[in-house]
C-alpha positions in Angstrom: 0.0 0.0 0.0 2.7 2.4 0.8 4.3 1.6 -2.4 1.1 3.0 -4.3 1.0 5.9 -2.4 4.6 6.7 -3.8 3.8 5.9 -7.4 0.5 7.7 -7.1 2.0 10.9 -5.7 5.5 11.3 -7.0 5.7 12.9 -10.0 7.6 12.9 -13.3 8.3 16.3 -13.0 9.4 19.5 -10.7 7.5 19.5 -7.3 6.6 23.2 -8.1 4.6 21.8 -11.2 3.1 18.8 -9.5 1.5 20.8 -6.9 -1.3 22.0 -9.0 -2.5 19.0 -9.9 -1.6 16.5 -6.4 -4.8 17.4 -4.4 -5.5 13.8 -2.7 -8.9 12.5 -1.4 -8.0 9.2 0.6 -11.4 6.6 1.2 -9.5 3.7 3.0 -13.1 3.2 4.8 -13.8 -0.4 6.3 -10.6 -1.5 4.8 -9.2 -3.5 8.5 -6.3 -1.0 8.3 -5.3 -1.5 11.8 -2.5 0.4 13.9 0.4 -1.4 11.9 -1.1 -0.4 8.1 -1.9 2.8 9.1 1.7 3.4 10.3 2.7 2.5 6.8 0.3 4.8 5.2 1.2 8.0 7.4 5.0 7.2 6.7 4.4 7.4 2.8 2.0 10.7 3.0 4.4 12.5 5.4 7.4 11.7 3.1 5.1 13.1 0.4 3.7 15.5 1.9 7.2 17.0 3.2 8.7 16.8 -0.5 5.3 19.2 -1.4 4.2 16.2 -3.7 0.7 16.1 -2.5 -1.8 18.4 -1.0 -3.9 15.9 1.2 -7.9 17.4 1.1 -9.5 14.4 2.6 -8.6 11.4 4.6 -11.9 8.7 5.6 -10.2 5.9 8.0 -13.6 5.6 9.6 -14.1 1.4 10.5 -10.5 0.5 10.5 -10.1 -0.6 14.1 -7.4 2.2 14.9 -6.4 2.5 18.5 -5.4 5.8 20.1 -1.6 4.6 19.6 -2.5 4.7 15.7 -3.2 8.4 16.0 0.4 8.5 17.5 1.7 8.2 13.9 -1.0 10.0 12.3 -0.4 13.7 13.9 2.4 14.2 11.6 0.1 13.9 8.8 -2.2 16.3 10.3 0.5 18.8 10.9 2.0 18.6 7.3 -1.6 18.8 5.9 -3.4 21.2 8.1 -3.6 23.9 5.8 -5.6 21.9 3.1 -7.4 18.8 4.8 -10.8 19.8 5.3 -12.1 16.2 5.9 -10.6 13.7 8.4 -13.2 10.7 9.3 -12.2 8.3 11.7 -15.6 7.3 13.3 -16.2 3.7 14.3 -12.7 3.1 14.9 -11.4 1.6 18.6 -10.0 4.9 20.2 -10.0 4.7 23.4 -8.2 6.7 26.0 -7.7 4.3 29.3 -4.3 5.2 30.5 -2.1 8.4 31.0 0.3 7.4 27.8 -3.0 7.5 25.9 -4.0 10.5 27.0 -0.3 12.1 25.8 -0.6 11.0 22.2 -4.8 11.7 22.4 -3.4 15.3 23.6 -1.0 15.5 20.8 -3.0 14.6 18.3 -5.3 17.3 19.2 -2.8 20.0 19.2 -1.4 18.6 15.9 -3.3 21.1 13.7 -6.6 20.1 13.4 -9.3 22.7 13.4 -12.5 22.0 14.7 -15.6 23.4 12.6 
């Protein structure tokens, strides 16, 4: 999966030129995604993201059985795309805040860059 992020997103050309036309809408809905794919997924966009190949619009994890330590690798998403995602959906997923260390990373995810409409 990472690897078709990368051969989605990278393009033939100069970044500059590539951001016009990288705006990405990401549906991985009900796909059993998991902490581990997700941190796969989140290491492709951020390497993306950072290189200004992709502007990242939308992201639906919702019903993917994500913890609270999933969101742990997701917040550098959110920082790197804050200024464009309008959408994140992660509804029916398993996060759960029980202990203090979840509590850190639910923290940090919510000071990551969201913005709450």
């Amino acid at each position: 999966m990472r690897r078709d992020i990368f051969r989605h997103a990278q393009p033939n050309s100069k970044p500059t030129s590539a951001l016009k036309d990288k705006r990405l809408e990401i549906n991985l809905q009900g796909k059993s995604l998991c902490d581990d794919s997700l941190k796969l997924i989140c290491e492709a966009l951020t390497e993306n993201l950072e290189a200004g190949y992709i502007h990242l619009d939308e992201l639906n994890l919702a019903e993917n059985n994500i913890t609270v330590a999933g969101l742990k690798c997701l917040c550098e998403v959110i920082r790197l795309a804050c200024k464009d995602l309008k959408d994140l959906d992660l509804r029916s997923n398993e996060i759960g805040v029980i202990s203090e260390e979840d509590a850190d990373i639910w923290e940090d995810f919510l000071d990551s860059g969201l913005r709450f409409v």
